[in-house]
C-alpha positions as CSV (number, residue, x, y, z in Angstrom):
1,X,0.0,0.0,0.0
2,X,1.6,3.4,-1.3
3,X,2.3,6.1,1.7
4,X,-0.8,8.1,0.4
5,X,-3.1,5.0,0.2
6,X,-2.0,4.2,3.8
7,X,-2.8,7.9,5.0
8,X,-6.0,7.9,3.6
9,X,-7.3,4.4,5.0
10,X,-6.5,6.1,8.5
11,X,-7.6,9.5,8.1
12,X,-11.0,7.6,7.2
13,X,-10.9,5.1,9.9
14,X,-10.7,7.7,12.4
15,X,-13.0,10.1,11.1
16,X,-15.6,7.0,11.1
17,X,-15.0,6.3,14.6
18,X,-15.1,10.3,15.0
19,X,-18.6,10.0,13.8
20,X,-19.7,7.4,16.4
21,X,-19.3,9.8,19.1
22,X,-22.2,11.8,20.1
23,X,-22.9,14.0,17.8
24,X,-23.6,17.7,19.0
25,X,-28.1,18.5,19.9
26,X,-27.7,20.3,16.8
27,X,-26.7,17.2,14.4
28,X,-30.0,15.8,15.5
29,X,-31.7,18.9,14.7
30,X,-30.3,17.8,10.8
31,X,-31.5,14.2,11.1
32,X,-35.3,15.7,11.5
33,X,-34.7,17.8,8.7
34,X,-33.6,15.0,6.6
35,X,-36.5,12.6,7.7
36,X,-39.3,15.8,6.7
37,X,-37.7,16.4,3.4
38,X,-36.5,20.1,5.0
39,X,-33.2,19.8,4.0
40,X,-31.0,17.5,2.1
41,X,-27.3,16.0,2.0
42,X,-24.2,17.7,0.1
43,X,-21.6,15.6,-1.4
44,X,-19.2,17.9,0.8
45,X,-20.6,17.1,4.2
46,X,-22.9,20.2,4.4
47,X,-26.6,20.2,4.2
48,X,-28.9,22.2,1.8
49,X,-32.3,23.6,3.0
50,X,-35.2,22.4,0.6
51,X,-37.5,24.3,2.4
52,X,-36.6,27.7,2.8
53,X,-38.2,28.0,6.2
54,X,-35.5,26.4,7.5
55,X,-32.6,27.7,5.8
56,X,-31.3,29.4,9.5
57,X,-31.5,25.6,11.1
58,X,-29.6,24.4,8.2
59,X,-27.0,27.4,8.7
60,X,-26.9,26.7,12.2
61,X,-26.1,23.0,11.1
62,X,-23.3,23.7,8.6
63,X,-21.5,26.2,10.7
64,X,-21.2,23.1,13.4
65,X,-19.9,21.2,10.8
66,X,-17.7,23.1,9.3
67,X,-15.9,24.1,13.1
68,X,-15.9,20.1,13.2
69,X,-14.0,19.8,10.1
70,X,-11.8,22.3,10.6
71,X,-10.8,20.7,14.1
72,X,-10.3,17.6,12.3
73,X,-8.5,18.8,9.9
74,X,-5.9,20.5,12.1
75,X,-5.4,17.2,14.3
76,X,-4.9,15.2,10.7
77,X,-3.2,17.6,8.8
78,X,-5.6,17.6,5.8
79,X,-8.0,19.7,4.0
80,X,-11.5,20.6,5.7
81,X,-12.7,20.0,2.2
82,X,-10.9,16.1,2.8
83,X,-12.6,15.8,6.1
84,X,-16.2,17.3,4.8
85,X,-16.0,14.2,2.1
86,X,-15.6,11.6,4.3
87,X,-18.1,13.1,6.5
88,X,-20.7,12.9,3.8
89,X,-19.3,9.2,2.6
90,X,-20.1,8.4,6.8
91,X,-24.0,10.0,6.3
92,X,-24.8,7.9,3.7
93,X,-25.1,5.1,6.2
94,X,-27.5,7.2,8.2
95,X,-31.2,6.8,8.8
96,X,-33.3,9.2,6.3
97,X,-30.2,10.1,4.8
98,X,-31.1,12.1,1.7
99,X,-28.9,12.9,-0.9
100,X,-29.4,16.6,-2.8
């Protein structure tokens, strides 16, 4: 397995046993969105609001995320973009995940 191969298989293992923790009251928030059809997915590891009504949850949401990522990102050494992707590859595994 080449060095960045090896790097890669980490970063995700870790940042999948990141997302087991417990996420933060606001993450649920995004699952409810998600199972109401409010708000959908982003291959990035942000969410998009459908309804417009909740555009400020979905702000909230994104701004926890991205202050996630970029926490992770530091303690990796990788992008936050990086980190956001592997997120997103994590939520597909989630109940009413829904893709945008």
């Amino acid at each position: 397995m080449g060095r960045k191969s090896l790097v890669a298989a980490v970063f995700a293992a870790m940042a999948g046993c990141a997302l087991l923790l417990p996420l933060p009251a606001v993450a649920q928030s995004a699952e409810q969105l998600r199972a109401n059809a409010q708000a959908c997915e982003l291959p990035n590891g942000y969410m998009r609001a459908i309804d417009n009504s909740m555009r400020d949850a979905v702000e909230r949401i994104n701004a926890e995320r991205r202050r996630l990522y970029e926490q992770q990102a530091r303690e990796e050494g990788v992008s936050v973009e990086a980190v956001g992707q592997v997120y997103a590859r994590q939520l597909r595994t989630q109940p009413n995940y829904r893709p945008c």
